[in-house]
C-alpha positions in Angstrom: -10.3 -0.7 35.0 -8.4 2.0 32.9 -8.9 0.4 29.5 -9.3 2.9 26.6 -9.6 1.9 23.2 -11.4 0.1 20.6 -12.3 -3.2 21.6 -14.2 -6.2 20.5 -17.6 -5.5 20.9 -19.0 -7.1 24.0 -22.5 -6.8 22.8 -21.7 -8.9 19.7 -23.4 -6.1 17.8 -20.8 -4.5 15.7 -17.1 -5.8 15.1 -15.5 -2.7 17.6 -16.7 -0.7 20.4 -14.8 2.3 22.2 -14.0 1.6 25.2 -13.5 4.8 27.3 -12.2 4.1 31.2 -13.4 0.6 31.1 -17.0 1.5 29.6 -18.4 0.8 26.4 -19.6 3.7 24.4 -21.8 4.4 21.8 -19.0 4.6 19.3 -18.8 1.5 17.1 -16.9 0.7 13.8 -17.6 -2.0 11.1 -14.4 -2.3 8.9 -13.1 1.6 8.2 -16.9 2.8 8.8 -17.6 4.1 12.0 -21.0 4.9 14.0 -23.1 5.5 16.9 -25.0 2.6 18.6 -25.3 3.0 22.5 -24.6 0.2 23.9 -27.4 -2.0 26.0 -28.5 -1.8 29.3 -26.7 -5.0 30.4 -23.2 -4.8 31.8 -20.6 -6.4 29.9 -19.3 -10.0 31.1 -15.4 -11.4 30.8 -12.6 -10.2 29.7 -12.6 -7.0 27.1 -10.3 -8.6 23.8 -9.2 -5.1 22.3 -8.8 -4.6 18.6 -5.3 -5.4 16.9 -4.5 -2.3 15.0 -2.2 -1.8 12.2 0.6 0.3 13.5 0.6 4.3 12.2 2.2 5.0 8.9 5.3 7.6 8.9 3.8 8.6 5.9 6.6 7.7 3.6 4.0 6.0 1.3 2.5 9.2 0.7 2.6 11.4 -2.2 2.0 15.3 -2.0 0.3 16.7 -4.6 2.7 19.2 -5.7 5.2 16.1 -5.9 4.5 15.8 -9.5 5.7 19.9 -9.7 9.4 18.7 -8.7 9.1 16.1 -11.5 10.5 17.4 -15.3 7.6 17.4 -17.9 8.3 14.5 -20.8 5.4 14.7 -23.0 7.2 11.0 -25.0 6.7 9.4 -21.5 3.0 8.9 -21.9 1.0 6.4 -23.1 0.0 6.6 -26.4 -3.1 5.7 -25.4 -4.6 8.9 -24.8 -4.1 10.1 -28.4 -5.9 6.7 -29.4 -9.2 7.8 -27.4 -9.2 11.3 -28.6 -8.6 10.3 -32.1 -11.9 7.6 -31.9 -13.5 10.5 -30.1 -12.7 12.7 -33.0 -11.2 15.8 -34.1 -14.7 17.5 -33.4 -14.2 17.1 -29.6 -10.5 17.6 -29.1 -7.6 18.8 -31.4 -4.3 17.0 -30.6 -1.3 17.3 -32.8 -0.6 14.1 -34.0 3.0 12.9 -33.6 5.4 11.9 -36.2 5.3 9.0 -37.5 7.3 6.2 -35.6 7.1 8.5 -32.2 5.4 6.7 -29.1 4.7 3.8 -31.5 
């Protein structure tokens, strides 16, 4: 056996179990979390079923954080919103200046 991966848990204890050279370890996951849990002293029976994995991202779906440095500033582009929570906050709290009338409307 030269399986290594995660696998189904054999044990029925957790929904994956690393497998390392055809032995279970004490490394399980349950959803994203992972853990430890050695495994039990009884040998595993059938077939291992291993784990169907979402393939690796290339990572265009991410966003660096200095992305939003290569962006121009528009302080219209907003929601208006903001200005409607300071302003219930009060004046007391924040200082805005308040836009002409009929802007972001």
């Amino acid at each position: 056996m030269n399986e290594e991966g995660w696998y189904i848990d054999p044990f029925g204890r957790h929904q994956a179990r690393w497998i390392s050279d055809g032995t279970p370890t004490a490394l399980v996951r349950d959803g994203a979390v992972e853990s430890q849990d050695p495994p039990p002293e009884q040998p595993t029976t059938g077939a291992l079923e291993r784990v169907e994995e979402s393939p690796p991202s290339n990572g265009d779906d991410l966003k660096r954080a200095d992305d939003v440095d290569a962006e121009e500033f528009d302080p219209r582009a907003g929601s208006r919103a903001a200005f409607d929570i300071m302003d219930a906050i009060g004046p007391d709290v924040f200082w805005h200046p308040k836009p002409a009338r009929g802007e972001g409307d």
